[in-house]
C-alpha positions as CSV (number, residue, x, y, z in Angstrom):
1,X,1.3,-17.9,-3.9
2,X,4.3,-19.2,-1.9
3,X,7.2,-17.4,-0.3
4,X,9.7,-17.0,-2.9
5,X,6.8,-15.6,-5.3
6,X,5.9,-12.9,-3.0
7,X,9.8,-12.3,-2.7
8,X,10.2,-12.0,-5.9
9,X,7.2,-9.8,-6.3
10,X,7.9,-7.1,-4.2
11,X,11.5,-7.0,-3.6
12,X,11.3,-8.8,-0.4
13,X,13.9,-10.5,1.4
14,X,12.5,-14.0,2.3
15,X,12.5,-13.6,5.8
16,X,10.0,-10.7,5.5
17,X,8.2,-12.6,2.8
18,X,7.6,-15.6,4.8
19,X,6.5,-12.9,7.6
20,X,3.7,-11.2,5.3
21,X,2.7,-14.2,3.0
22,X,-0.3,-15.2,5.4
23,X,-1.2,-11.5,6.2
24,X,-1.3,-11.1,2.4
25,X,-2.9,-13.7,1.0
26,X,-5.6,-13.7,3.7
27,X,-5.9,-9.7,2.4
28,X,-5.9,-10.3,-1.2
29,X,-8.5,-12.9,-0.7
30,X,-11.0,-10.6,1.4
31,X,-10.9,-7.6,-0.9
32,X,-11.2,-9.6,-4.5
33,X,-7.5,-9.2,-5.1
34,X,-7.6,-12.5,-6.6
35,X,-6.7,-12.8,-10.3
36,X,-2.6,-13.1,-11.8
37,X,-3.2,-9.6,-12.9
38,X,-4.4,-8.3,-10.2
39,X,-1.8,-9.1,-7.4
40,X,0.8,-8.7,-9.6
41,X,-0.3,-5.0,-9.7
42,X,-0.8,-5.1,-5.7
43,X,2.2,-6.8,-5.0
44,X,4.7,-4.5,-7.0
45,X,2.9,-1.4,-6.0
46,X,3.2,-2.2,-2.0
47,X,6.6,-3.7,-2.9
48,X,7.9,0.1,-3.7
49,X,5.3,1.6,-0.9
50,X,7.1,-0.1,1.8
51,X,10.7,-0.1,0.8
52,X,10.1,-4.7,0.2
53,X,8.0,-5.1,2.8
54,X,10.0,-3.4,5.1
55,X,8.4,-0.3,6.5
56,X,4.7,0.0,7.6
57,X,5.2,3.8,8.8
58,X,6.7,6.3,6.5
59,X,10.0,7.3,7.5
60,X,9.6,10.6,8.9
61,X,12.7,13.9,8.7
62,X,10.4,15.8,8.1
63,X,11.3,16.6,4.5
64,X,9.3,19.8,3.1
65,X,7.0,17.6,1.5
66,X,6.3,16.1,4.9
67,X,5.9,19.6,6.6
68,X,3.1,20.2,3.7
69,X,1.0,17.6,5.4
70,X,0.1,20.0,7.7
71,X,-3.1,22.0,7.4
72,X,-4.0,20.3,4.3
73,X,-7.6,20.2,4.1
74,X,-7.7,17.5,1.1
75,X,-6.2,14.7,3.6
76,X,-8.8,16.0,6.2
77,X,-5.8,17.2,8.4
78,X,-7.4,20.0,10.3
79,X,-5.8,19.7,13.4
80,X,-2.5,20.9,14.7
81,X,-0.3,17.6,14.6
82,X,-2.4,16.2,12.0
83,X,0.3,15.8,9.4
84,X,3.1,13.9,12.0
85,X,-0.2,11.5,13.8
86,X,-1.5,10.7,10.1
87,X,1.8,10.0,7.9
88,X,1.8,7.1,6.0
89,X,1.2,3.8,7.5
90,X,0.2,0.2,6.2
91,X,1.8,-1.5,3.5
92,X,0.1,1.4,0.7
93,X,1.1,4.2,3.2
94,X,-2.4,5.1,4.1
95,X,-1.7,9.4,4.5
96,X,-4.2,11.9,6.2
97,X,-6.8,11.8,8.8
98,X,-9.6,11.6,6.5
99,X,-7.8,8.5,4.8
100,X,-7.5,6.8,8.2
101,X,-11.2,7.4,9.3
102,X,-12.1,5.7,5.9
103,X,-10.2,2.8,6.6
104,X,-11.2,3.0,10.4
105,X,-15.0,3.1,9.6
106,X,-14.4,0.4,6.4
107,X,-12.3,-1.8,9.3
108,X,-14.1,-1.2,12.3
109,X,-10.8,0.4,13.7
110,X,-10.2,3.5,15.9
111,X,-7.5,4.7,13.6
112,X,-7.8,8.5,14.3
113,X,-7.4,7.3,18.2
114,X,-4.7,4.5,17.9
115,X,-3.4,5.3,14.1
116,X,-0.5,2.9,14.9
117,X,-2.5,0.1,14.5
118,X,-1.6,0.0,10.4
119,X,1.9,-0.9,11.5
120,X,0.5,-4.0,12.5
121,X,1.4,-7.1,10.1
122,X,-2.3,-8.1,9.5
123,X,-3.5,-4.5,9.5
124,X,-1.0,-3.1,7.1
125,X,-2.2,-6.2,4.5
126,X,-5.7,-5.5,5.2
127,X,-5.8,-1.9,5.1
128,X,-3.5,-1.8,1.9
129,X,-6.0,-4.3,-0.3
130,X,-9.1,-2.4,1.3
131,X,-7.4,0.9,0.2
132,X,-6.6,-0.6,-3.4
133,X,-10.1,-1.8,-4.1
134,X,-12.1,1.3,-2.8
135,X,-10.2,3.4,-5.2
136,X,-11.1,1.3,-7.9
137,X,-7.2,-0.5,-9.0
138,X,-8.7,-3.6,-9.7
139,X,-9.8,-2.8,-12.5
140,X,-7.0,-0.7,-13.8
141,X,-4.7,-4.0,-13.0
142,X,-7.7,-5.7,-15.4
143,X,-6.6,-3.4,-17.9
144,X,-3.1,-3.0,-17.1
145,X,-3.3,0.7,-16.6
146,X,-0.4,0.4,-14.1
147,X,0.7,4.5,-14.9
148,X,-2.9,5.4,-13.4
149,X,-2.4,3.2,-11.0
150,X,0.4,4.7,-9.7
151,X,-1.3,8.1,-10.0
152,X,-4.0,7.5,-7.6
153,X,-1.5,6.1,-5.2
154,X,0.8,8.2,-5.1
155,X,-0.6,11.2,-6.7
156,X,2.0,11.6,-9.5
157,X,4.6,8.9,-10.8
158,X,7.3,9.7,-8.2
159,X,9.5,6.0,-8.6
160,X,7.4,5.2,-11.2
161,X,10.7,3.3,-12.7
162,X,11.2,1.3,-9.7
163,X,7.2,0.6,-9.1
164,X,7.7,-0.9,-13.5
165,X,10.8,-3.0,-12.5
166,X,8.8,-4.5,-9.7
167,X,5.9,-5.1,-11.6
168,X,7.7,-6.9,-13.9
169,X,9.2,-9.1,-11.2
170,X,6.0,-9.2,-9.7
171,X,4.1,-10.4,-13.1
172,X,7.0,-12.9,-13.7
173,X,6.8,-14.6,-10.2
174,X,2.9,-14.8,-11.1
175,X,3.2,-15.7,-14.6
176,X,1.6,-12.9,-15.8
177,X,2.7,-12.1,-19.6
178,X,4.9,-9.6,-19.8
């Protein structure tokens, strides 16, 4: 994959692209990200996740939906401050203190001490590709399930027509039929 691909994939400018390409690649390739299909997938979905590689943290009002991160037990937030410390961060917007002692343990990362550590270039990659492939979106991008996809990242299809247009930029850039 060169710079223009990844670009085109995810919206980026090419300044950011050329920033993230090694990051990326070096991500894809650890965590079996590694078919046409596949990347195309990862790369559209992180594409709309971080604005075209452009934000790492989510940008925080807080709207009501960001209040609701508080207290809730399903993203392990349990303390007060939880839902603020544990927004989303990394390139897939990793959300929820349970989610970042996953990908802490996975990593070998103190992410519920130093959760700003997925804001990091290489860390955003590599916790975005680990997060895709423990949740099992390799092999929906096998089958081109790219609705479910979407589902189990973002719980629903919020953008879910932005996340298609960029997948269809994404699998162009590849050469993935479309």
């Amino acid at each position: 994959m060169n710079v223009q691909q990844l670009a085109d994939a995810t919206g980026a400018t090419l300044n950011r692209a050329l920033l993230w390409l090694a990051p990326l690649v070096d991500a894809m390739h650890e965590f079996g990200i590694d078919t046409p299909a596949r990347r195309s997938a990862f790369l559209a979905q992180i594409g709309h996740e971080s604005g075209g590689l452009r934000n790492t943290r989510e940008l925080w009002g807080p709207t009501p939906a960001q209040v609701r991160y508080e207290g809730r037990a399903d993203l392990g937030n349990t303390q007060p401050g939880d839902g603020s410390r544990y927004r989303g961060r990394g390139l897939i917007q990793i959300t929820g203190r349970a989610n970042y002692a996953a990908a802490g343990k996975a990593l070998h990362l103190d992410l519920i001490g130093h959760p700003e550590i997925l804001e990091e270039p290489d860390m955003a990659a590599l916790s975005a590709a680990w997060w895709w492939t423990s949740h099992g979106l390799n092999a929906l991008a096998d089958k081109k399930d790219f609705v479910r996809i979407t589902r189990i990242i973002n719980g629903g299809t919020n953008g879910l027509a932005d996340r298609l247009a960029r997948w269809d930029s994404a699998r162009k850039a590849l050469g993935v039929a479309v």
